[in-house]
C-alpha positions as CSV (number, residue, x, y, z in Angstrom):
1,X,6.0,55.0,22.8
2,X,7.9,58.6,22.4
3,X,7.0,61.3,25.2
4,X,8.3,64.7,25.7
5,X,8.3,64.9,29.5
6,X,9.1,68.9,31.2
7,X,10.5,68.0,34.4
8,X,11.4,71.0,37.2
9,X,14.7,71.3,39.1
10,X,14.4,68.5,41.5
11,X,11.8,66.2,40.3
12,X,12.2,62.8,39.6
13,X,11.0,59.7,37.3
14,X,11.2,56.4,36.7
15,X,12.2,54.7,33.9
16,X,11.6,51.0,32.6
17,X,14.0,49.6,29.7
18,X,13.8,49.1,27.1
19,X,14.1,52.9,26.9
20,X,16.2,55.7,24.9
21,X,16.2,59.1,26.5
22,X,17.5,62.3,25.3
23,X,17.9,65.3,27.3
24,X,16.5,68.6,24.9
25,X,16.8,71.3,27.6
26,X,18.7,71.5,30.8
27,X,20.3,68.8,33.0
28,X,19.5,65.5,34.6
29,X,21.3,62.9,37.2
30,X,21.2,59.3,37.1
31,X,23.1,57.1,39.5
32,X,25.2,60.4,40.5
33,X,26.0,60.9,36.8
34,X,25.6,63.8,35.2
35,X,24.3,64.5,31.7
36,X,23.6,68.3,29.5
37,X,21.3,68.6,27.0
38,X,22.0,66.4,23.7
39,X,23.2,63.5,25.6
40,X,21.6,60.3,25.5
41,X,20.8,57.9,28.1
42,X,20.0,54.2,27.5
43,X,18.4,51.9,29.8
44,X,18.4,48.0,28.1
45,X,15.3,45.6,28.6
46,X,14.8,44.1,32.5
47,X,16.1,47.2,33.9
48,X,15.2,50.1,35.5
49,X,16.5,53.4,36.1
50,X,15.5,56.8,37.7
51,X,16.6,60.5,37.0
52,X,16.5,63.8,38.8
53,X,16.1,67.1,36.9
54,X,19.6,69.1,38.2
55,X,17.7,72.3,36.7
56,X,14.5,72.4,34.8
57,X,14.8,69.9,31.8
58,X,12.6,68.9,28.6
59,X,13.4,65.4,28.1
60,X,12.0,63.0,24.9
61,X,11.9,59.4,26.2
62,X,11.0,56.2,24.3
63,X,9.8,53.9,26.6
64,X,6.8,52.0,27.3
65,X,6.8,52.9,31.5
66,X,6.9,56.8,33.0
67,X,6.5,57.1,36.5
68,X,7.0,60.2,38.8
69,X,8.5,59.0,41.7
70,X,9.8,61.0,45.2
71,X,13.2,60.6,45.1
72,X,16.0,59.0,42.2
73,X,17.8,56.6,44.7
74,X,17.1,56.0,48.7
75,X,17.8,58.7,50.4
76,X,20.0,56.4,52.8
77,X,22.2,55.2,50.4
78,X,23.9,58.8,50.1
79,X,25.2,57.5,54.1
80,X,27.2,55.5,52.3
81,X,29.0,58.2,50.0
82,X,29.7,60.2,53.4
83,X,31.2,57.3,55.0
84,X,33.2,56.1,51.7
85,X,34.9,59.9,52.1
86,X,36.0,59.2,55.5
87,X,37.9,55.9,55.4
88,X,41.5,55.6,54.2
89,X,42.6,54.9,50.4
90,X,42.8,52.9,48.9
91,X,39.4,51.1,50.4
92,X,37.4,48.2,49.5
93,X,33.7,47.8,49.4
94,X,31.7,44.9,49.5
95,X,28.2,45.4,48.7
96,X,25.8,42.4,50.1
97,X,22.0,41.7,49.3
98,X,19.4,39.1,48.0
99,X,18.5,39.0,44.7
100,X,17.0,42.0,43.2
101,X,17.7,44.6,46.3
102,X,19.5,46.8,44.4
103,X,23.5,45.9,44.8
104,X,24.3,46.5,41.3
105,X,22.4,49.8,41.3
106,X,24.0,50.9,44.3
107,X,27.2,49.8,43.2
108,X,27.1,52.0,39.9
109,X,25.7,54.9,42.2
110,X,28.2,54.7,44.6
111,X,31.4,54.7,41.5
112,X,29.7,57.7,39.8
113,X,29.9,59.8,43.0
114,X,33.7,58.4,43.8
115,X,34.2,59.6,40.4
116,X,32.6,62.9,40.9
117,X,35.3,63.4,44.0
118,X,38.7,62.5,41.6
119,X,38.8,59.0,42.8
120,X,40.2,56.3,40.5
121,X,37.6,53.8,40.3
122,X,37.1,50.2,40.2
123,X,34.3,47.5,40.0
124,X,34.1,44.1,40.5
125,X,31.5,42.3,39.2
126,X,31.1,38.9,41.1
127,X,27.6,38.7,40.1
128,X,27.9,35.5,38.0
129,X,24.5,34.6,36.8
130,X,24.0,38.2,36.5
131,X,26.7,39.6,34.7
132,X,26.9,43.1,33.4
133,X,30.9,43.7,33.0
134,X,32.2,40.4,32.0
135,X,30.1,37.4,30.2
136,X,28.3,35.1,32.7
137,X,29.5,32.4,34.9
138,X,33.0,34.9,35.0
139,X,33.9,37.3,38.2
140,X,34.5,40.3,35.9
141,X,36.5,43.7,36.8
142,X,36.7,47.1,35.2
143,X,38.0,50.4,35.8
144,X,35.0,53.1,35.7
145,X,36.9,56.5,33.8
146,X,33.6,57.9,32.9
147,X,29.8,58.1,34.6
148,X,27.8,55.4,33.5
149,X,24.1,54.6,34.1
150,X,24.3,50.7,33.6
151,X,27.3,48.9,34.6
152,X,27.0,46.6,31.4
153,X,29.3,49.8,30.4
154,X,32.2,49.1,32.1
155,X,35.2,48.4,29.5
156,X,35.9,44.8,30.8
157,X,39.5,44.8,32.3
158,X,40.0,41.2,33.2
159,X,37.8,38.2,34.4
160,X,38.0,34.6,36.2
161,X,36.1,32.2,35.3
162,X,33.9,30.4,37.5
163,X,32.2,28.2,34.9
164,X,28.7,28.6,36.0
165,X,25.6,31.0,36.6
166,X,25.3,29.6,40.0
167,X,28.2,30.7,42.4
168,X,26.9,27.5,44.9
169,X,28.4,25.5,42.3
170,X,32.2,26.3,42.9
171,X,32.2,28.4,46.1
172,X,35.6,28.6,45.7
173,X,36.1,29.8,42.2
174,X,34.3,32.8,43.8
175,X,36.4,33.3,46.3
176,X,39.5,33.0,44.2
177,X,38.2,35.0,41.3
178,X,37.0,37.9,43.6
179,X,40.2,37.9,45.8
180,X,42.7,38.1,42.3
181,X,40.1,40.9,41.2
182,X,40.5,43.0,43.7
183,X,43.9,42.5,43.6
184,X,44.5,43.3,40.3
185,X,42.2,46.4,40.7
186,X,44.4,48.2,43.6
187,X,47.6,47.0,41.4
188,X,46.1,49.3,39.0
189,X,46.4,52.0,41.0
190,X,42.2,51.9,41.8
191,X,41.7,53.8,45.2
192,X,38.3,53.1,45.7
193,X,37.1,49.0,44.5
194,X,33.5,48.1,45.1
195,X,32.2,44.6,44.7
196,X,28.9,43.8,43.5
197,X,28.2,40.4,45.0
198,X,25.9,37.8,44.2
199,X,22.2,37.4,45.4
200,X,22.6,34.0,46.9
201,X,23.0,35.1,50.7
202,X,20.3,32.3,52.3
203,X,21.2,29.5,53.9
204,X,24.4,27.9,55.4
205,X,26.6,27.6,52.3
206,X,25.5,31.0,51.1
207,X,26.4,32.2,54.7
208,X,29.7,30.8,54.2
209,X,30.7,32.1,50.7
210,X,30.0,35.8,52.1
211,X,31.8,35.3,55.6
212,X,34.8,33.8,53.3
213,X,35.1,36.5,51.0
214,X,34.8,39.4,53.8
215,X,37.4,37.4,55.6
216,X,39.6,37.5,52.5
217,X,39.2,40.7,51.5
218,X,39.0,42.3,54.6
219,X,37.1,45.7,52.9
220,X,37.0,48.8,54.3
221,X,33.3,49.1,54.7
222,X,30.1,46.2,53.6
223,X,26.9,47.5,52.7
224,X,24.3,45.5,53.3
225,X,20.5,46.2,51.0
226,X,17.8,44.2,52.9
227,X,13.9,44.5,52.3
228,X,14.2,42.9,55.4
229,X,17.0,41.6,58.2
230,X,18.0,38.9,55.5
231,X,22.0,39.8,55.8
232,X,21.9,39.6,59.2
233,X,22.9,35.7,59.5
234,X,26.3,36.9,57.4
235,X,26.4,40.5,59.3
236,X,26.2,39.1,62.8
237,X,29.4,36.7,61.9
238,X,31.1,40.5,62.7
239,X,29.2,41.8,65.7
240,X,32.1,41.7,67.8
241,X,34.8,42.8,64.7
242,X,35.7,46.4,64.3
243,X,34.2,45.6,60.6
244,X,32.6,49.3,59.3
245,X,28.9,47.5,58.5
246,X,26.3,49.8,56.9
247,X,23.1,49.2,56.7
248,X,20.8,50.4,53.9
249,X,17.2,49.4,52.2
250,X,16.6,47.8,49.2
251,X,15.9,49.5,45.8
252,X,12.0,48.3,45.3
253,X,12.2,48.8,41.7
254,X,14.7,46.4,40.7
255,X,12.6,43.0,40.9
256,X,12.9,40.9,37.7
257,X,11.5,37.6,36.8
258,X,13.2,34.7,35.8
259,X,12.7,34.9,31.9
260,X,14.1,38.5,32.2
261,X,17.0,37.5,34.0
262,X,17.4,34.8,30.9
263,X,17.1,37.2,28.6
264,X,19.7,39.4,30.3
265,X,21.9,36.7,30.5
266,X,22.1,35.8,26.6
267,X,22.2,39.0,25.8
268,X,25.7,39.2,27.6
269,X,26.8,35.7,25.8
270,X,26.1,37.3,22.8
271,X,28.0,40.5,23.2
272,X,31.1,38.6,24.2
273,X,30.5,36.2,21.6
274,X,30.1,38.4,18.9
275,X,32.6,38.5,16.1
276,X,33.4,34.8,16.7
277,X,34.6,32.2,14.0
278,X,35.5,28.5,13.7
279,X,38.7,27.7,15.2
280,X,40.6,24.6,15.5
281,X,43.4,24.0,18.7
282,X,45.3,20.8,19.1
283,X,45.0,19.5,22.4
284,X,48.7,18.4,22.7
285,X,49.7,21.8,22.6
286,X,47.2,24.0,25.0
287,X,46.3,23.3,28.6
288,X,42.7,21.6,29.6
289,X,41.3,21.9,33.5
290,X,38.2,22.2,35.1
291,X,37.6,18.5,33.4
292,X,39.4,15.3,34.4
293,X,39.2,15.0,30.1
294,X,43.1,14.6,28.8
295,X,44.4,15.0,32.5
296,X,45.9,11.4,32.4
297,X,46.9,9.4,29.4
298,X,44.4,7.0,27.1
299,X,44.2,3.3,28.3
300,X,46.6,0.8,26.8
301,X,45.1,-1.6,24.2
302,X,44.5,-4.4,27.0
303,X,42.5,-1.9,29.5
304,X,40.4,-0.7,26.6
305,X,39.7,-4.4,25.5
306,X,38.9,-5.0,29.2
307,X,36.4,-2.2,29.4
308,X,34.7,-2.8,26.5
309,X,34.0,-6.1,27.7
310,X,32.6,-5.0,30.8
311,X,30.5,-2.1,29.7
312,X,29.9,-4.3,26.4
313,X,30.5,-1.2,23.8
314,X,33.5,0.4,23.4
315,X,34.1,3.9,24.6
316,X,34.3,6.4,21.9
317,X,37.3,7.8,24.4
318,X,39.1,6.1,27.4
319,X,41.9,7.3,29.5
320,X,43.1,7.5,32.9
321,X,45.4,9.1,35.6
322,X,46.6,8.5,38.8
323,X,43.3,9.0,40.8
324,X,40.4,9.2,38.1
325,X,39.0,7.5,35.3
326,X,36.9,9.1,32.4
327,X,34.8,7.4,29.7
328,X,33.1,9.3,27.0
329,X,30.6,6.7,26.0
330,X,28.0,6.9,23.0
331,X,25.0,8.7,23.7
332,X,23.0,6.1,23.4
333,X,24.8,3.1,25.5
334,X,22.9,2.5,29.3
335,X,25.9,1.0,31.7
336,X,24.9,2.2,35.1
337,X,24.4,-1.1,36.4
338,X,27.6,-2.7,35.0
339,X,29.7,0.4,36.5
340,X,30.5,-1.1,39.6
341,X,32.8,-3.8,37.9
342,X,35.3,-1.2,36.9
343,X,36.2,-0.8,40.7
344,X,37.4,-4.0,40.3
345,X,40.1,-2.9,37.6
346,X,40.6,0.6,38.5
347,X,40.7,0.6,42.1
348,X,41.2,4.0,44.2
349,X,40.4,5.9,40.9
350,X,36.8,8.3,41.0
351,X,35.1,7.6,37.7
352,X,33.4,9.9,35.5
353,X,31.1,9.6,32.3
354,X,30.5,11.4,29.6
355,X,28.0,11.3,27.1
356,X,29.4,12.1,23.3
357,X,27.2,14.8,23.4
358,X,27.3,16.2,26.5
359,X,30.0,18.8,25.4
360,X,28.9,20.1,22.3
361,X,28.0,23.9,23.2
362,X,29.9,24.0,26.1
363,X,30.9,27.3,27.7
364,X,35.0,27.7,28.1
365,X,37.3,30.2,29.3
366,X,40.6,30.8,26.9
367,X,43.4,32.3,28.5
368,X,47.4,32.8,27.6
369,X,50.5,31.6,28.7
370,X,50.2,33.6,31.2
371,X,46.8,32.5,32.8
372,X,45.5,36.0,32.1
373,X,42.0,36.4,30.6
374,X,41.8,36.0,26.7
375,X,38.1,35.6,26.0
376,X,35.3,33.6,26.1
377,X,34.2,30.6,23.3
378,X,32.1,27.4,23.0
379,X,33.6,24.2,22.6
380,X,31.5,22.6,19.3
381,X,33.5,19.2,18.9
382,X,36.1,17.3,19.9
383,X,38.2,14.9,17.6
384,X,39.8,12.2,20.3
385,X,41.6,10.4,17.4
386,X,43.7,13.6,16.2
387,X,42.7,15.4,19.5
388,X,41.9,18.6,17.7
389,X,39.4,20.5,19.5
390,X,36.8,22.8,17.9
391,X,36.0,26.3,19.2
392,X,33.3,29.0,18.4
393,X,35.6,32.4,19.5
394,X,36.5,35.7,18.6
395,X,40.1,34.8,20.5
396,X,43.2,34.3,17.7
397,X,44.0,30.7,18.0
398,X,47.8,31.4,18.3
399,X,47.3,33.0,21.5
400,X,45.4,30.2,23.7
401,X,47.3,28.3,26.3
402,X,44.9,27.3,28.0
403,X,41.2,26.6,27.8
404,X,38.9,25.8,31.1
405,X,35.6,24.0,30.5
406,X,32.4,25.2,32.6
407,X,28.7,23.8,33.2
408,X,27.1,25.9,30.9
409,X,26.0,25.1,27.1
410,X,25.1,28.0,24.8
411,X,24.5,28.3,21.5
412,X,26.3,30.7,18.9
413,X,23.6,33.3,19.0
414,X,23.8,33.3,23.0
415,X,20.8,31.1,24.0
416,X,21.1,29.1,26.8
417,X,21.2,25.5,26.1
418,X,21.0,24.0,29.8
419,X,24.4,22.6,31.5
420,X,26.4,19.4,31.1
421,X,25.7,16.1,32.3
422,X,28.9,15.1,34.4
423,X,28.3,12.4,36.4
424,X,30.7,10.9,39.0
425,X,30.4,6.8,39.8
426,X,31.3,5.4,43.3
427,X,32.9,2.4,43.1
């Protein structure tokens, strides 16, 4: 639905995405940035945004939700820009929250107005099932060299990938990916790097991911958005630290459901995804990780034989190293209960089964000989017998060394197709 909305110097409204703004008359902020009449503001679907008339504007919105509202952003949260001015450069931030306070908001509101003062910019997007600069299940950074109003505009600078939406699943991916971020951001000559964290800041684990990173790090101030006191648990690890803590509400407007947060998701697949094509690596000549898959060497004739007879079908791929064995089995063989009788042959080794299946659509990471961040691609097949492996990627073949499996399946188009079955055997 079009409106034509006259807004006076100072007034404020909110805005729900989908939406496409234009400012006809005068001049508006969003998030601290700045834009004249002619320019054009988008917000995507499952997020909102609010602006704030600079002078008196005439604005022609498409969107399906208006609201006048008292202020663009907490008034609170400009504490932080005062602080951010005081403390020595180059300085870290570390923005903390549950899901949906506001972090990533705040985190685009505070680069704009770093921006504003001269200061080289940087983000770091460790929001992995929520990604904006990278694709999801990566920590993503970016160098902000213009005012943005969704952070899904940040030119994508370099990522590490964690391999899942969930950052409980490799805690220390996140800590790694984040700490080589940063770094890479101040080697850039950044003199002001905010980190967007992720939501998940409840319970012991979650505790401990936060308390490691702002051990790592060691940032120059942590902002904390709470509806309530849930940071404290992570913020009273540093009562008796000289860490600079500050404390600031939540952003109501930002709550999202589930299928939104989907939706979001996919729609970042498919943007990294886009302009991809059929390509074909041989596995003898890249690197594999993140999978014990082609980290040993295949079982001898004798040990296959042996297998097969105690799993009774043969494994459509065998092979093992020093401390695992992996078995990709047809999809439709059941062995659980015969499992325990390759402890007897392979002893000391961790087993793992696959299913044939199981990593058709899978999520991977490609990077070069230098372990630096190529691009994203989904693994469609894998040949065992010529070991050719077949990718969906945008990334020239020639200039993989390395690919790293994830969790994740998704399809061409972006959809997400759940996560692989990996499952380890004690025996």
């Amino acid at each position: 639905m079009e409106h034509v909305e006259n807004v006076n110097d100072g007034e404020c409204i909110l805005i729900r995405g989908p939406a496409n703004i234009e400012v006809k008359e005068g001049r508006v902020t969003v998030l601290g940035g700045t834009f004249d009449a002619g320019e054009h503001i988008m917000i995507p679907k499952g997020k909102t945004l609010s602006l704030k008339a600079c002078t008196s504007a005439i604005l022609r919105i498409v969107s399906s939700s208006i609201e006048r509202v008292k202020e663009d952003v907490p008034s609170q949260w400009r504490i932080a820009v005062e602080e951010l001015d005081k403390v020595e450069k180059p300085a870290v931030v570390i923005v903390i929250g549950g899901v949906d306070t506001g972090k990533t908001t705040f985190t685009v509101f505070l680069g704009n107005m770093a921006l504003k003062k001269g200061l080289r910019v940087a983000i770091v997007d460790a929001d992995v099932g929520q990604s904006d600069i990278g694709p999801p299940c990566f920590v993503a950074m970016g160098l902000l060299d213009k005012s943005v109003v969704d952070m899904s505009k940040v030119e994508l600078n370099d990522a590490y990938f964690v391999g899942s939406t969930t950052p409980s699943a490799y805690p220390h991916r996140m800590v790694t990916g984040v700490k080589l971020m940063v770094e890479k951001a101040l080697m850039l000559g950044s003199e002001v790097v905010l980190v967007d964290t992720p939501g998940w800041i409840s319970g012991f684990r979650a505790r401990d991911l936060i308390i490691s990173l702002l051990h790592v790090l060691r940032p120059s101030i942590v902002v904390a958005l709470q509806d309530n006191e849930e940071a404290e648990g992570i913020l009273k690890a540093f009562s008796s630290s000289e860490m600079h803590i500050i404390r600031l509400p939540a952003l109501a407007s930002c709550k999202r459901n589930r299928e939104t947060r989907k939706f979001l998701r996919e729609m970042a697949y498919r943007k990294h995804l886009h302009g991809g094509i059929n390509v074909e690596l041989d596995i003898n000549k890249v690197s594999v990780a993140y999978t014990t898959l082609f980290s040993g060497n295949t079982l001898s004739s004798d040990e296959e034989r042996k297998v097969s007879g105690i799993l009774g079908v043969s494994p459509v791929y065998a092979e093992a190293s020093f401390d695992t064995l992996t078995l990709v089995l047809p999809s439709y063989v059941d062995v659980w209960e015969k499992i325990e009788m390759l402890g007897l042959l392979f002893k000391g080794r961790e087993v793992y089964l696959l299913r044939e299946e199981s990593l058709e659509n899978l999520l991977v990471a490609l990077l070069d000989k230098r372990n630096r961040y190529l691009g994203v691609g989904i693994l469609k097949k894998i040949n065992y017998a010529t070991r050719k492996m077949l990718l969906y990627t945008s990334v020239p073949p020639d200039k993989v060394a390395t690919v790293l499996f994830g969790s994740v399946k998704v399809a061409e188009n972006g959809e997400e197709m759940g996560s692989i079955q990996l499952h380890k055997v004690k025996v």
